[in-house]
Z-matrix of the N, CA and C atoms (Angstrom, degrees):
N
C 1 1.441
C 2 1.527 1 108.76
N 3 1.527 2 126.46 1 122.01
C 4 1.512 3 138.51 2 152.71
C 5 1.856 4 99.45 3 -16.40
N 6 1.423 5 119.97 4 132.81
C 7 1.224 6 116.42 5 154.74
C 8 1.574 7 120.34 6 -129.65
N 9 1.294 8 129.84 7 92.02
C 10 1.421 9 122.14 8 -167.52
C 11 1.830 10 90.83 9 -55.90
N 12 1.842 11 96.48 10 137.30
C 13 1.885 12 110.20 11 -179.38
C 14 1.604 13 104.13 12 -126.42
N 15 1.051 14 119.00 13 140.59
C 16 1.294 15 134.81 14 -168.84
C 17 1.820 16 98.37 15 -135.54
N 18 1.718 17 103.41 16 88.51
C 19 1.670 18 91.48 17 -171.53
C 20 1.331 19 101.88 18 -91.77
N 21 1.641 20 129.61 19 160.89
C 22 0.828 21 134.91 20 160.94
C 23 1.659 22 102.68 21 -131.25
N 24 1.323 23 135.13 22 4.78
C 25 1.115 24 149.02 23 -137.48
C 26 1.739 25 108.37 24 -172.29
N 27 1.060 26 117.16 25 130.91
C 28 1.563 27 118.04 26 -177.73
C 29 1.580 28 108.83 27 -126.44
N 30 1.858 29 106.96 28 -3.76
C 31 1.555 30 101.65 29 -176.92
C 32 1.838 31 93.81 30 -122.33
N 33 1.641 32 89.85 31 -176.45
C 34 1.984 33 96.90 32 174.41
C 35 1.516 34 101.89 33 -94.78
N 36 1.612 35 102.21 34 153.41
C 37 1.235 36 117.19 35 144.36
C 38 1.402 37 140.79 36 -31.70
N 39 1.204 38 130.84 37 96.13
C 40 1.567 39 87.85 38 -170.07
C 41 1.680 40 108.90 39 -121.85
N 42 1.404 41 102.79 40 141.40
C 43 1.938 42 96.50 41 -144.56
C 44 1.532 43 87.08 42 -138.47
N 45 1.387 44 132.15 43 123.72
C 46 1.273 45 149.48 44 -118.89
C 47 1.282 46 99.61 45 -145.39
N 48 1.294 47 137.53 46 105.92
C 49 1.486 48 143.68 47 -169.94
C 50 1.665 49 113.25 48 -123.96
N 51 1.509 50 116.00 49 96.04
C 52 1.714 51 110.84 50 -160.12
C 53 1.469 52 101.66 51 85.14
N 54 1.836 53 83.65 52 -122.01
C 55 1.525 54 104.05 53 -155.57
C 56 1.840 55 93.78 54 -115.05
N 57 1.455 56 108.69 55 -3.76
C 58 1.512 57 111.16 56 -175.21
C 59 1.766 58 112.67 57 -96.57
N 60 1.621 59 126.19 58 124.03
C 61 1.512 60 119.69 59 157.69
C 62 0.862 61 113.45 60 -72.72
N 63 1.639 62 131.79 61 172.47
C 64 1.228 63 145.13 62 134.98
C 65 1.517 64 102.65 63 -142.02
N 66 1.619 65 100.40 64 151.47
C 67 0.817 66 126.68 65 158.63
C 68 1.758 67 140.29 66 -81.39
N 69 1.597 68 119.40 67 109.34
C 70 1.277 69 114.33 68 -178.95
C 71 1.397 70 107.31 69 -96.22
N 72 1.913 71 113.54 70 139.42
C 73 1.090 72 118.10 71 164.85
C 74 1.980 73 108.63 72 -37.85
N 75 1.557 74 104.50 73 151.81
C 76 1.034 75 89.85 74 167.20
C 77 1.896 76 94.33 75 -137.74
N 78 1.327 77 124.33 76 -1.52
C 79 1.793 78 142.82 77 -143.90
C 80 1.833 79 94.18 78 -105.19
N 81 1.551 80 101.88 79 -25.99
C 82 1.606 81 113.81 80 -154.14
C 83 1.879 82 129.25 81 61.01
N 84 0.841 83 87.75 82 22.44
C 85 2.008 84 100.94 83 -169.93
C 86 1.422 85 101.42 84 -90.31
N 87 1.089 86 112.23 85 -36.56
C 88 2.154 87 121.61 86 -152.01
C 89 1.693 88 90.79 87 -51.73
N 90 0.927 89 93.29 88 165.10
C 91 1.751 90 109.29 89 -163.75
C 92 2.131 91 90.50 90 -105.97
N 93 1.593 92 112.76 91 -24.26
C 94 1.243 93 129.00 92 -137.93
C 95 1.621 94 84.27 93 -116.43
N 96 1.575 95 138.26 94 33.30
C 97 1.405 96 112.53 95 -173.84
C 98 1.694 97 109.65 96 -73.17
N 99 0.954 98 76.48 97 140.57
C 100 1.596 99 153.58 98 70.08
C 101 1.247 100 117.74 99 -149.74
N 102 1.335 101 122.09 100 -14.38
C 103 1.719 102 129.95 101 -171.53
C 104 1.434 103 101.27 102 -115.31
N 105 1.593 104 80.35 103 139.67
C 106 1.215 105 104.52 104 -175.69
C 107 1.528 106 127.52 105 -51.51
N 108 1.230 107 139.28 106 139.30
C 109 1.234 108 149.22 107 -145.96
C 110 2.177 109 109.91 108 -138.46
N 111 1.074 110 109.98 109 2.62
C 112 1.250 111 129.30 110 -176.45
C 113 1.208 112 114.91 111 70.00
N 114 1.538 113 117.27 112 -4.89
C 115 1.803 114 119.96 113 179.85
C 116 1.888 115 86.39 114 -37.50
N 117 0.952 116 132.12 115 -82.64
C 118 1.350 117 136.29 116 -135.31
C 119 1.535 118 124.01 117 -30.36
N 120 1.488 119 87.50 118 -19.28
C 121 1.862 120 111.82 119 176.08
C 122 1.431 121 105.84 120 -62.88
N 123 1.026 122 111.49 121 -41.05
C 124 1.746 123 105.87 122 167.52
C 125 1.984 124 129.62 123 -44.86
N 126 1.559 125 96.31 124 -37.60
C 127 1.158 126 110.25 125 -151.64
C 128 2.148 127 97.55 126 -95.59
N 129 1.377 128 105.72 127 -3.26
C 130 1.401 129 110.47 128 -166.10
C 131 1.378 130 112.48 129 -53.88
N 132 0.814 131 142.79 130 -37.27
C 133 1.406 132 151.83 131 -169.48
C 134 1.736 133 119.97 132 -87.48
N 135 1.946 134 102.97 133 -11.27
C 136 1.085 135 93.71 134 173.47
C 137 1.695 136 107.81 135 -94.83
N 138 1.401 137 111.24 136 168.41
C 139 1.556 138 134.77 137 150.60
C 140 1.322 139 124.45 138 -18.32
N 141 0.931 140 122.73 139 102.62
C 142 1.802 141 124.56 140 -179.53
C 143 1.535 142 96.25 141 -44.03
N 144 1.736 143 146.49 142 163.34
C 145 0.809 144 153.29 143 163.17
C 146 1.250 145 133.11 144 76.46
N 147 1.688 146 95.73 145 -16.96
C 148 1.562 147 115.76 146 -157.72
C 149 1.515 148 103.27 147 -61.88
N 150 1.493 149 124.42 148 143.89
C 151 1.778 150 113.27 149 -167.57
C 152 1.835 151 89.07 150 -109.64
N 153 1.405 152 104.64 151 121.45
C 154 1.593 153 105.75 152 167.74
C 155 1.537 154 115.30 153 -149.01
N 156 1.362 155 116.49 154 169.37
C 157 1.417 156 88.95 155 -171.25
C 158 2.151 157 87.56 156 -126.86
N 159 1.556 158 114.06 157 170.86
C 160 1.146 159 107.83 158 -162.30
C 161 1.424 160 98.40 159 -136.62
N 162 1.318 161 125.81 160 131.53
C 163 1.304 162 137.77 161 -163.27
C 164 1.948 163 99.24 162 -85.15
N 165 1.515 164 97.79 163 163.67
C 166 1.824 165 100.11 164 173.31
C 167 1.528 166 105.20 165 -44.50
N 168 1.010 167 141.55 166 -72.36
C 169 1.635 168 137.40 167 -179.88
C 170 1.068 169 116.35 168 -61.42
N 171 1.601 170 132.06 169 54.50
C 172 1.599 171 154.48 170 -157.89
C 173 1.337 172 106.29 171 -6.20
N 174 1.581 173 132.49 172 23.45
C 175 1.415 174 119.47 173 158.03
C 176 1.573 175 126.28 174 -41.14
N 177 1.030 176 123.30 175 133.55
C 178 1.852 177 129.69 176 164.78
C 179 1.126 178 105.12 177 -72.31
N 180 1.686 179 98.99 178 133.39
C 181 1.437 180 101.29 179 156.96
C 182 1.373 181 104.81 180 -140.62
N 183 1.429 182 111.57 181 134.85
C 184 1.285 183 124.19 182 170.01
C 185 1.495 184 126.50 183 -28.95
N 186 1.234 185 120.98 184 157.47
C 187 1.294 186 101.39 185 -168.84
C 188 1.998 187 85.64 186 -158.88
N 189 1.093 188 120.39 187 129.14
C 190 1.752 189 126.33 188 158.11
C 191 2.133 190 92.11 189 -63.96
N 192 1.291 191 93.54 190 142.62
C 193 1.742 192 124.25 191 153.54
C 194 1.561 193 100.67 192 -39.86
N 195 1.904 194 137.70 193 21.85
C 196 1.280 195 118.54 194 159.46
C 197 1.496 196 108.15 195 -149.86
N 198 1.433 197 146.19 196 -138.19
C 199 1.098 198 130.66 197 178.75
C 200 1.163 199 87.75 198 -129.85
N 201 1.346 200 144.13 199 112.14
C 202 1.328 201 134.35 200 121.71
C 203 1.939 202 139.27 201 -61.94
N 204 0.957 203 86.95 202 -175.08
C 205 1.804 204 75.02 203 178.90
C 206 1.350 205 115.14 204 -69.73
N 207 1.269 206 106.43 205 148.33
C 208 1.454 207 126.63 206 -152.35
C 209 1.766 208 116.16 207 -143.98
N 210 1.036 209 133.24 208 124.63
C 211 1.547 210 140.39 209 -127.79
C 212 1.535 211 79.65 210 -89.20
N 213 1.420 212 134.54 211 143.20
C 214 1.643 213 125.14 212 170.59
C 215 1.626 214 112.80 213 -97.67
N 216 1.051 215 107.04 214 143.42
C 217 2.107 216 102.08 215 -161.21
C 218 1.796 217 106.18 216 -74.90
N 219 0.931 218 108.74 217 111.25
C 220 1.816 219 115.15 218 173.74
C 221 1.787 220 101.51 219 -21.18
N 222 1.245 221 122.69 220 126.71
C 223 1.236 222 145.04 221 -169.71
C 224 1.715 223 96.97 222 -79.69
């Protein structure tokens, strides 16, 4: 599924309950939300903030600061 991503964050949360971590998405990509799923490793090299949206085979695609039309993912 297409996910429009708005990163401000390229790593997880990591939020510690007892003696147990977990990890929260923090990239918005994870397949596993809310926790992180390691997609985010993909996205390291991009731009904090940068607005793009990422097709089923986690390609980037550019995206302008609004929503224009946007391809809908085969059902």
């Amino acid at each position: 599924m297409a996910r429009i991503v708005k990163r401000d964050r390229s790593s997880p949360y990591p939020v510690t309950i007892g003696a147990e971590t977990k990890y929260i998405c923090g990239c918005g990509l994870s397949k596993n939300q809310p926790f992180c799923d390691g997609t985010h490793k993909i996205a390291k090299d991009e731009p904090a903030a940068k607005l793009c949206w990422y097709d089923a085979d986690n390609v980037c695609h550019a995206m302008e600061d609004a929503f224009p039309a946007m391809p809908l993912p085969a059902a």
